[in-house]
N, C-alpha and C positions, 0 to 999 in steps of 0.2 A: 540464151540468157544465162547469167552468171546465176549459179545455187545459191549465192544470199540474195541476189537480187529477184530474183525468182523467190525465196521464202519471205522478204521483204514486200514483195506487191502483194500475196498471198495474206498475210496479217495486214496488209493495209483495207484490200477488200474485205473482209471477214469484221473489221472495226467500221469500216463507213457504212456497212449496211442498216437500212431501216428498218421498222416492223414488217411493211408491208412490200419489201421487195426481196425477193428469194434470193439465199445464197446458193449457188449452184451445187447442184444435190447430189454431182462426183468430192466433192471440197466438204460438204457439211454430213457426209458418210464416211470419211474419207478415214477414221480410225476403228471405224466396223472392217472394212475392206482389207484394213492392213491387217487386222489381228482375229478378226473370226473368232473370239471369244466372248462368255458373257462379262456385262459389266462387275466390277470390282464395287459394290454397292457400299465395302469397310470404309474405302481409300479416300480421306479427304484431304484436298490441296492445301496448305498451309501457305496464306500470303501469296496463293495462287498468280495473280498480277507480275510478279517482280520475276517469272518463267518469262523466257523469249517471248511467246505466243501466246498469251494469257487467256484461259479458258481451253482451248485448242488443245495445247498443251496435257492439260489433264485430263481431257476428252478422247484423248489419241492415248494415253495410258489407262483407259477406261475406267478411272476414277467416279465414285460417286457423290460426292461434295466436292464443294469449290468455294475458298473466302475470299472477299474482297471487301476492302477498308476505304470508306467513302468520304467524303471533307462536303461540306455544303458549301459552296464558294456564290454566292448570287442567288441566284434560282439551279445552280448544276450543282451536281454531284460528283465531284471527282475523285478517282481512286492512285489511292499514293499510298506508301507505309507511315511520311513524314509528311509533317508541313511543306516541309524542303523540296518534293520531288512533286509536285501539286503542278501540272500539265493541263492546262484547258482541250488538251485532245484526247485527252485521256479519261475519260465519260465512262460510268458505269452502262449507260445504253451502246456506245459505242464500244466497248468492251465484253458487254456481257447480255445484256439486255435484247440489244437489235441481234446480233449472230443465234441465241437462244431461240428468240422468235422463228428467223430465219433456217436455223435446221427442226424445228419441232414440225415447221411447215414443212420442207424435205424430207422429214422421216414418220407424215403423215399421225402426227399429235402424240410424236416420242420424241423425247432427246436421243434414245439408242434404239435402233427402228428394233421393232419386234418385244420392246420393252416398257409395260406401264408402268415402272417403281417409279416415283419421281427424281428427279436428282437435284440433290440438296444446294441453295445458294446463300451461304451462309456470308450476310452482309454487315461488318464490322463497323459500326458508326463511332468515328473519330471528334466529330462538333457536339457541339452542345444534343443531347438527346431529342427531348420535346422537338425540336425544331427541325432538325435534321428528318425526323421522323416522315414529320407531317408532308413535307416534302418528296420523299421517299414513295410515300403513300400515292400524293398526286400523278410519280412517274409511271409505278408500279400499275395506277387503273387505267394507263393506255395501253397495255398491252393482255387483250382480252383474251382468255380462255390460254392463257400461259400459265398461270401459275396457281399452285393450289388458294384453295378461298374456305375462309369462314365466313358464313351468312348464318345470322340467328338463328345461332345453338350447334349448326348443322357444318360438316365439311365438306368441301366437293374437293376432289383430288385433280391436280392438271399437272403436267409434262415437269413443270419447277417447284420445289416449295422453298419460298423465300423463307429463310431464319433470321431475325434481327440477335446483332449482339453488339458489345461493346459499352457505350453511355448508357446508364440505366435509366435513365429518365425518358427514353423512348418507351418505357414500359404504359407510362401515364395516358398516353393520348391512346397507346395500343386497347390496354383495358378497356377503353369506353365503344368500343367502336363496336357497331353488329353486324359490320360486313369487311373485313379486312382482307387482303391479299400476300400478309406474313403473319408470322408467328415469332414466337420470344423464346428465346435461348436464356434459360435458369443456370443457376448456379444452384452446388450441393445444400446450401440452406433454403434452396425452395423444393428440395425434394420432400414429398410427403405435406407439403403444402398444400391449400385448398384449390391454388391453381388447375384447372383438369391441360392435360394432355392437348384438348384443341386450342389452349393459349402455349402451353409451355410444352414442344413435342422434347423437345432437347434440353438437358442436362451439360454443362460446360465447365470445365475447370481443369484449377493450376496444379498439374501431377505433383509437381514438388512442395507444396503448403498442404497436400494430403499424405504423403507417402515420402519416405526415407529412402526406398529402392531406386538405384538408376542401373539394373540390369546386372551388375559385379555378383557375382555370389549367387547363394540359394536366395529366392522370395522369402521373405519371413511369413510364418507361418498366420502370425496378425493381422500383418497387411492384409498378405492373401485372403485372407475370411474379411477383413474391412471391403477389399474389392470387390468382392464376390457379393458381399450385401449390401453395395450401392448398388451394383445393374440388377439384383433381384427386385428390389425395391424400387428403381425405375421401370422395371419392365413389366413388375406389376400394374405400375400406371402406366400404360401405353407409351413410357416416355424411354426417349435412346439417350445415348452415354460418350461423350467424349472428353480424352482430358489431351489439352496442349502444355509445351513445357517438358515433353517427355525427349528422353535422348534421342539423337537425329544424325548423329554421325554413324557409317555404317562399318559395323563391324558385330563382334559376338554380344557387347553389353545390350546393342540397339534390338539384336535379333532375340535374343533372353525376353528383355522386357515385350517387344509386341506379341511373342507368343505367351505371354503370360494375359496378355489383356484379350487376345483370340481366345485364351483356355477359360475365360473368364465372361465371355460373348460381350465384352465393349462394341458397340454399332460401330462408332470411328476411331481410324487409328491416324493420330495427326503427324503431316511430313512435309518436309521441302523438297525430299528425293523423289521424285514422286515415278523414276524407274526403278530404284530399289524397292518402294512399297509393293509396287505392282508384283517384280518379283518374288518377292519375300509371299503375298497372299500368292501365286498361283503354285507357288512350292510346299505351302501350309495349311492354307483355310480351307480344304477338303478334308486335313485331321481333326479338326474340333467340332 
């Protein structure tokens, strides 16, 4: 069999799988095996999806997040960047959802066998909030004992924690709920908010409407102390820190700025390379 064609039926299986039928557990190990390393818990996939092998993909560079941007088209959720590329095969459960299922089951209630952190699936809603949400919600309670849960008051931790982001108005229906299966991705003006950590674990924002630096030159000495007093003050509240928007071509600017945000213990560092990041932490994140 030809090597695309052969990587070809491989993403074809891995997307038509259900909750309840096992991806074969050499295929849904299959970037443990290759790399024998621990997971990269910093490394989150930026626009994840639009990789050859979405999800796979960043799972085989041992990534710890993964976003995918959803359309509510009917009753489905489809994952696209644009309107424009909106694919009826292209299903958040068939992308993301079912394959989840299906290796948590293979690596015995891990995403990375031998590992309880959760790995992050940070789900970008494109449509209208509210509504998208609620929807979101319905998919999300079929796939039991996958993903982290808040029940009145309380967290229980599972293999996934879904993060919502995007339309803010998903916030609405989120708030009232006392038994949810996501959480709410803030922005800097809800830091220090009365929000607690088990609605809002995550912090989110646009590097460049905070900071002047894109990695040229020394950190200004400002900034530097401004950054340093977001993630204190996030981590004071149980909450983690990422900003997208940050340079992504690879070279010296790219690699200045992420080690300024590792010297600074940012949770994520946002990428579309997602074999430079990988790089770059296993060359770095042992120094800080």
């Amino acid at each position: 069999m030809a090597l695309t064609t052969r990587r070809r039926a491989l993403t074809t299986l891995g997307a038509a799988l259900a909750g309840s039928i096992a991806l074969p557990a050499a295929y849904a190990r299959a970037g443990e095996q290759k790399h024998g390393r621990r997971p990269l818990w910093r490394a989150h996939a930026h626009n994840d999806y639009e990789h050859p092998r979405p999800l796979f993909d960043a799972l085989d560079h041992r990534f710890g997040s993964v976003e995918a941007d959803i359309y509510l088209v009917g009753d489905q959720l489809l994952v696209a960047h644009d309107p424009v590329e909106l694919d009826p095969t292209r299903t958040l459960e068939s992308l993301y959802l079912d394959p989840l299922a299906a290796r948590v089951k293979a690596n015995h209630g891990a995403v990375y066998r031998g590992y309880r952190t959760p790995l992050q699936l940070l789900i970008d809603i494109k449509t209208e909030g509210s509504s998208t949400y609620l929807e979101l919600d319905r998919h999300l309670r079929r796939y039991r004992h996958l993903f982290t849960t808040y029940a009145h008051g309380r967290v229980y931790p599972g293999p996934v924690t879904a993060v919502i982001s995007g339309d803010r108005a998903a916030r609405t229906p989120m708030e009232v709920q006392s038994v949810r299966r996501a959480f709410y991705d803030g922005r800097l003006a809800d830091l220090g908010s009365a929000a607690p950590a088990s609605f809002i674990p995550l912090i989110s924002d646009n590097w460049t409407l905070n900071f002047t630096w894109l990695g040229d030159g020394p950190f200004p000495d400002a900034e530097r102390e401004k950054l340093r007093g977001i993630i204190a003050a996030a981590h004071a509240r149980r909450q983690k820190v990422r900003f997208w928007a940050t340079p992504d071509l690879a070279g010296p600017a790219r690699d200045a700025l992420w080690g300024e945000l590792l010297a600074a213990d940012v949770d994520y560092l946002n990428t579309d390379d997602l074999a430079g990041l990988e790089a770059f932490l296993d060359a770095h994140e042992r120094t800080y």
